[in-house]
C-alpha positions in Angstrom: -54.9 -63.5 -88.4 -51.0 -64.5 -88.4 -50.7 -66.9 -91.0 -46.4 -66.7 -91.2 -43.6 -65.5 -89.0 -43.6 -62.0 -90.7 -47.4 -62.0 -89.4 -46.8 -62.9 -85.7 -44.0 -60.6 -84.7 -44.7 -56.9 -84.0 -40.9 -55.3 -84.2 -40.1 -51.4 -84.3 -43.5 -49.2 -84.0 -45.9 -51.5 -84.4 -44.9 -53.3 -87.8 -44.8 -56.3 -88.8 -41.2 -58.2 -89.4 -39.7 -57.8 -92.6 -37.1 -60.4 -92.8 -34.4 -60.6 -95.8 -36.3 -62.9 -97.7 -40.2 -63.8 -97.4 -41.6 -67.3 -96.2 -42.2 -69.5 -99.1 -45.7 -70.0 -99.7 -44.7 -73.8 -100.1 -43.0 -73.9 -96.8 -46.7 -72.9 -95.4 -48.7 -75.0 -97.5 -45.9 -78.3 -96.6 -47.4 -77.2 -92.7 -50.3 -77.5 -93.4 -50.0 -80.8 -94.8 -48.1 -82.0 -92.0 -50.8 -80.0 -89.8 -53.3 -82.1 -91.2 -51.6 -85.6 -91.0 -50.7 -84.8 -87.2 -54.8 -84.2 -87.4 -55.3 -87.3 -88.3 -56.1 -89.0 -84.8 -58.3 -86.4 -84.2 -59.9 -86.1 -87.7 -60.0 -90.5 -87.7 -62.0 -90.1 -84.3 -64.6 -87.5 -85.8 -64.9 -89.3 -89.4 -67.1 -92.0 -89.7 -69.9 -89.9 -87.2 -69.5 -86.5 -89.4 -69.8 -88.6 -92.3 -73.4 -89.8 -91.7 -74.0 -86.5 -89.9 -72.8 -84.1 -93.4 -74.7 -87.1 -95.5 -78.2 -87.2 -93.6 -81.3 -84.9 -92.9 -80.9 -82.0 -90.7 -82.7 -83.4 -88.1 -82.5 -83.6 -84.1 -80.4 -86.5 -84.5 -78.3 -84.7 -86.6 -77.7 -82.3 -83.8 -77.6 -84.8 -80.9 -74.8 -86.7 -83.0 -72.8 -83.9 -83.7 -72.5 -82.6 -80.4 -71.6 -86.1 -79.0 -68.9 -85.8 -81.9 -67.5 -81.7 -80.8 -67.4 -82.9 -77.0 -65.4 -86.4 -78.1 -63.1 -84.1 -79.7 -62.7 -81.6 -76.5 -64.0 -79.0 -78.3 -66.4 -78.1 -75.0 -69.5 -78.5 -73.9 -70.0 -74.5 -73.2 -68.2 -74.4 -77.1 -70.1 -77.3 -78.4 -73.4 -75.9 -77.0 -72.9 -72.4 -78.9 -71.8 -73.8 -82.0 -74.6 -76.6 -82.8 -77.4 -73.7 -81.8 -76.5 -71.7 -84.3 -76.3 -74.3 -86.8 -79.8 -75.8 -86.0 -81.1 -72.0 -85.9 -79.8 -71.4 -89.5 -81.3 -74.9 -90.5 -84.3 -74.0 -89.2 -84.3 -70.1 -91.1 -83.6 -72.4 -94.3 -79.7 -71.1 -95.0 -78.7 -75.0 -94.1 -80.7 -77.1 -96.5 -78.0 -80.3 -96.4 -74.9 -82.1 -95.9 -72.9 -79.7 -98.0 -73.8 -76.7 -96.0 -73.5 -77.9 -92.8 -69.8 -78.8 -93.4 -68.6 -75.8 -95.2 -70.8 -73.7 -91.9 -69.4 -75.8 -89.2 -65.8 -75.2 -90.8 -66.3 -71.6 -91.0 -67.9 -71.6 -87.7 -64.8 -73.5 -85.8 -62.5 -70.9 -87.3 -64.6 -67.9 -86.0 -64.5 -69.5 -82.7 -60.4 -69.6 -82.7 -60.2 -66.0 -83.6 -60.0 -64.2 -80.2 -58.0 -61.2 -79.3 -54.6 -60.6 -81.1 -53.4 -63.8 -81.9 -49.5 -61.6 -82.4 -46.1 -61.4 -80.5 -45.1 -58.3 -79.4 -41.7 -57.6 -79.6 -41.5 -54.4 -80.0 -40.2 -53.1 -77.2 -36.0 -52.6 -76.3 -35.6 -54.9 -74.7 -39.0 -56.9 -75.4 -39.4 -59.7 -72.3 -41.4 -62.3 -73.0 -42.4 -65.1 -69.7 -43.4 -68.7 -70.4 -44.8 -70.4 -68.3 -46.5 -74.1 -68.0 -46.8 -77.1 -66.2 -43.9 -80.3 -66.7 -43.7 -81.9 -69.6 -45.6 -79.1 -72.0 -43.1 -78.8 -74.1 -42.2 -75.0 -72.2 -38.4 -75.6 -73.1 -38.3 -76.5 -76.5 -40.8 -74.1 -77.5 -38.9 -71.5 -75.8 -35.6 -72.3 -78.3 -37.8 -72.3 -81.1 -39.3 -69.2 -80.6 -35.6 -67.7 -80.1 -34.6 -69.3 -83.7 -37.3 -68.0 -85.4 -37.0 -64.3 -83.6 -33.4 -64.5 -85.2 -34.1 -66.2 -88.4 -37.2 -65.1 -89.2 -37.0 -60.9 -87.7 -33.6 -60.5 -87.6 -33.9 -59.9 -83.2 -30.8 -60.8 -80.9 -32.4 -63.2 -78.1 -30.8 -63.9 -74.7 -32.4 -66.5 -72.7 -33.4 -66.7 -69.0 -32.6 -69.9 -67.6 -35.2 -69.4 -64.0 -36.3 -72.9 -63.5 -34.2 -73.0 -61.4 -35.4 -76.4 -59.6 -35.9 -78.9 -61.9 -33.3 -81.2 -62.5 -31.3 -80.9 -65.9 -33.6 -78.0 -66.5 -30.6 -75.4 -67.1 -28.4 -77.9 -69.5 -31.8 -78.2 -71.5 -32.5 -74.4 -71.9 -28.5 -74.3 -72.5 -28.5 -76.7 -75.5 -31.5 -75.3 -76.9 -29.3 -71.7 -76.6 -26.6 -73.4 -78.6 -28.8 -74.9 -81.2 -31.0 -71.3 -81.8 -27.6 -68.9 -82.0 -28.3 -67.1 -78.8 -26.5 -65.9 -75.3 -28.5 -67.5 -72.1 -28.3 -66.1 -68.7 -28.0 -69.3 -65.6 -27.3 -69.8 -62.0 -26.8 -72.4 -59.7 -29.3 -75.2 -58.8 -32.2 -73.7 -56.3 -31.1 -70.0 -56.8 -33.6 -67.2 -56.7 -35.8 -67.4 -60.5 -36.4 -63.9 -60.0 -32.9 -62.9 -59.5 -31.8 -65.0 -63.2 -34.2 -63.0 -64.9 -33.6 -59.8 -63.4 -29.8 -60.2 -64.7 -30.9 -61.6 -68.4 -32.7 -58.3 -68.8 -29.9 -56.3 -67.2 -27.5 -58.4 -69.6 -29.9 -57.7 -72.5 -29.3 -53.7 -71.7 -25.7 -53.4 -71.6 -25.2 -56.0 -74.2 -28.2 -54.4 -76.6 -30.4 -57.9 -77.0 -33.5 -57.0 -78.2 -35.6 -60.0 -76.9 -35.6 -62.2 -73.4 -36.8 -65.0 -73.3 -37.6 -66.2 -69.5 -37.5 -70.2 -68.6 -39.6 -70.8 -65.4 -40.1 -73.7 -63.3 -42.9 -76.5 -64.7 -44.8 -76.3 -61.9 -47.8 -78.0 -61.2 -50.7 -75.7 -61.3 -51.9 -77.0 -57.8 -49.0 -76.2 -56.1 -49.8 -73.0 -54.3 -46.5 -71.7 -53.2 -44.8 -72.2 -56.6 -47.6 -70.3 -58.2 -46.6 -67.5 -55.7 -43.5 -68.1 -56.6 -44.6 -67.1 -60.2 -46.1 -64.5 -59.8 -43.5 -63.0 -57.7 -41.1 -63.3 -60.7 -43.7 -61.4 -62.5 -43.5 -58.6 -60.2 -40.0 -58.9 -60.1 -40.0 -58.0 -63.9 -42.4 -55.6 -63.6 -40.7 -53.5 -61.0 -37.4 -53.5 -63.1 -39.1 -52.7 -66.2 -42.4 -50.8 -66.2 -44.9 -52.5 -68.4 -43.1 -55.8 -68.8 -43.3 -58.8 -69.7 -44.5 -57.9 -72.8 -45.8 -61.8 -73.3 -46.9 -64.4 -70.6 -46.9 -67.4 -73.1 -48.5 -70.4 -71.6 -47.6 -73.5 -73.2 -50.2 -76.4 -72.9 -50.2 -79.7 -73.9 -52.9 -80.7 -76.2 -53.0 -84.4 -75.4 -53.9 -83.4 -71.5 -57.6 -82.3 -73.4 -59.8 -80.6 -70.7 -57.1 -80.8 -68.1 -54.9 -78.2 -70.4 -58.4 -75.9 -70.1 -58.7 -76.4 -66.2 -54.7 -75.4 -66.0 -55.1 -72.3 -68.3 -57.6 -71.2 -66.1 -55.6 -71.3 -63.0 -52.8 -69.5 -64.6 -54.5 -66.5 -66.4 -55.8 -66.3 -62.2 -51.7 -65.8 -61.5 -50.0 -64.0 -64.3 -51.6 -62.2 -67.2 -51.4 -64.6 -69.9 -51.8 -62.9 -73.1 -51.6 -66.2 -75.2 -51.2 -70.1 -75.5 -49.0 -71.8 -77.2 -50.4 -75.3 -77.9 -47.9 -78.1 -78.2 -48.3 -81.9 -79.1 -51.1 -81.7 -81.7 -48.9 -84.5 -83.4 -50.1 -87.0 -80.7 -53.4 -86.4 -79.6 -57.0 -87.0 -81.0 -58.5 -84.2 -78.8 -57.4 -81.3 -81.2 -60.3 -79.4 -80.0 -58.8 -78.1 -76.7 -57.4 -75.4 -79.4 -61.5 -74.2 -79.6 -62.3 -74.3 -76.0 -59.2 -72.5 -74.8 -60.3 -69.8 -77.2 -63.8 -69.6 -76.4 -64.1 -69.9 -72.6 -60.6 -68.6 -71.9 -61.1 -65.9 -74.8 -57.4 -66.2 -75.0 -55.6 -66.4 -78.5 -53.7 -69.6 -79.3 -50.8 -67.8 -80.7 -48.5 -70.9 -81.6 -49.2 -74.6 -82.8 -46.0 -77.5 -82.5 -46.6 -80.7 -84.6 -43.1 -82.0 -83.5 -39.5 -81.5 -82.4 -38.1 -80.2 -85.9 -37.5 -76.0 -85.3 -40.1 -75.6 -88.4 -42.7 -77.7 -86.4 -43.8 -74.7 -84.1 -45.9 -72.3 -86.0 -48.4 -69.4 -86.0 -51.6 -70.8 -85.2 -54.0 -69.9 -88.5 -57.6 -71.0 -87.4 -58.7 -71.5 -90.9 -55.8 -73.8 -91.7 -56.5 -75.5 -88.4 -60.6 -76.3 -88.8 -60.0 -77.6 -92.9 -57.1 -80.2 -91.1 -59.4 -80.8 -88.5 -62.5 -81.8 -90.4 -61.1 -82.7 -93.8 -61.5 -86.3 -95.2 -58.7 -88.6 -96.0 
């Protein structure tokens, strides 16, 4: 699993990045402190009921109670359902004989369930294009100029931006600031021109100006909106056509305090574009932290980044370890 920006990004022939200097392990561990505070609606919400269920008898009411708690906390019921079967079936085989155990397997057992697929960026490609995509207000745009500081800061990659929401008012100027603010070039048009056409000339720009990463803003549309999901795809195969095998990523960012409305809208877009990861945003305001769980299980799609704020260090690699201890750790 990619536990640091060194982990996340693949760069040249498959390697890892190998920045100047190495993350400082305190710079992870301060995350996961901060992780675990911006935890803390979910974890509040869970406490009390996981308390009497770690401290009392494995019994069917220890089951019925901690699958009323997993659900609360949007973890799924198709999830929840998996998770406290196998925990009743060890119980019953004797490998669960209390409180103790039951915490430390359900901890282990939420971080298997966040491990899917490569949880990794690839940017190894010249240029490497990477789409986002995501409903309004998902954080899509700020991620976007995190990602593009890190990708400089962290692997030492060129990035050029694709400004293709092209609809949305003060959309551009965003993306734009966001350019300014990571070090980067961004490619724009004018309100209501053609999204494929903007990121058609970012990657042409990228060529001739040897970037090694584009990033592609696209419109927040609503998932119900039929045409504008056309309207992605079509930029898709707009990318495609111009370079064979691209985009390399199809980030989906999802808001973590919409809980099983963020699952219902990943489903609908994995059905457009091939989304090879989610990017989970908002954790700092939401006591649902489990959507993180569900997405992975029923989607079987990696959660590749976590963002606990608006700071540039508050988007990270998503470590599914780090992220069951926060969510199930006592004050």
């Amino acid at each position: 699993m990619a536990q640091t920006w060194q982990d996340v990004f693949i760069t040249g022939n498959g390697d890892r990045a190998a920045p100047a200097e190495a993350e400082p392990g305190a710079e992870r561990r301060g995350f996961f402190r901060r992780l675990r505070d911006n935890l803390s609606k979910s974890r509040e919400a869970l406490g009390g009921e996981l308390r009497a269920t770690f401290t009392g008898p494995l019994d069917d009411e220890t089951w019925e109670r901690l699958e009323e708690i997993l659900i609360y906390a949007d973890v799924g019921a198709r999830t929840t359902a998996k998770v406290v079967e196998r925990l009743e079936r060890e119980a019953e085989e004797g490998s669960l004989t209390g409180g103790d155990d039951l915490e430390r397997r359900l901890r282990e057992m939420l971080a298997e369930v966040a491990k899917v697929g490569d949880d990794r960026i690839d940017v190894s490609h010249r240029p490497s294009v990477l789409l986002t995509v995501g409903v309004n207000g998902t954080g899509k745009t700020t991620t976007i100029g995190k990602m593009a500081w890190h990708l400089q800061r962290e692997a030492g990659l060129s990035v050029i931006m694709a400004a293709a929401d092209t609809y949305r008012a003060a959309a551009q100027e965003q993306l734009t600031e966001w350019a300014s603010r990571a070090g980067c070039e961004i490619v724009r048009a004018n309100p209501g021109s053609d999204p494929g056409a903007v990121v058609f000339d970012a990657i042409e720009a990228a060529r001739a100006r040897g970037h090694d990463v584009v990033i592609a803003d696209t419109a927040g549309r609503l998932h119900t909106q039929v045409p504008l999901m056309d309207e992605l795809a079509k930029v898709r195969r707009v990318i495609e056509k111009q370079m064979p095998g691209a985009p390399h990523e199809t980030l989906l960012t999802v808001d973590a305090t919409t809980g099983q409305n963020g699952l219902r809208q990943a489903k609908l877009f994995r059905e457009t574009v091939d989304v090879t990861g989610i990017v989970l945003t908002k954790l700092d305001g939401t006591a649902k932290g489990g959507i993180a769980l569900a997405i992975a299980e029923e989607l079987e799609l990696p959660v590749k980044l976590i963002g606990i704020g608006e700071g540039l260090d508050d988007l990270r690699p998503f470590d599914a370890e780090d992220f069951a201890s926060a969510l199930l750790s006592g004050d």
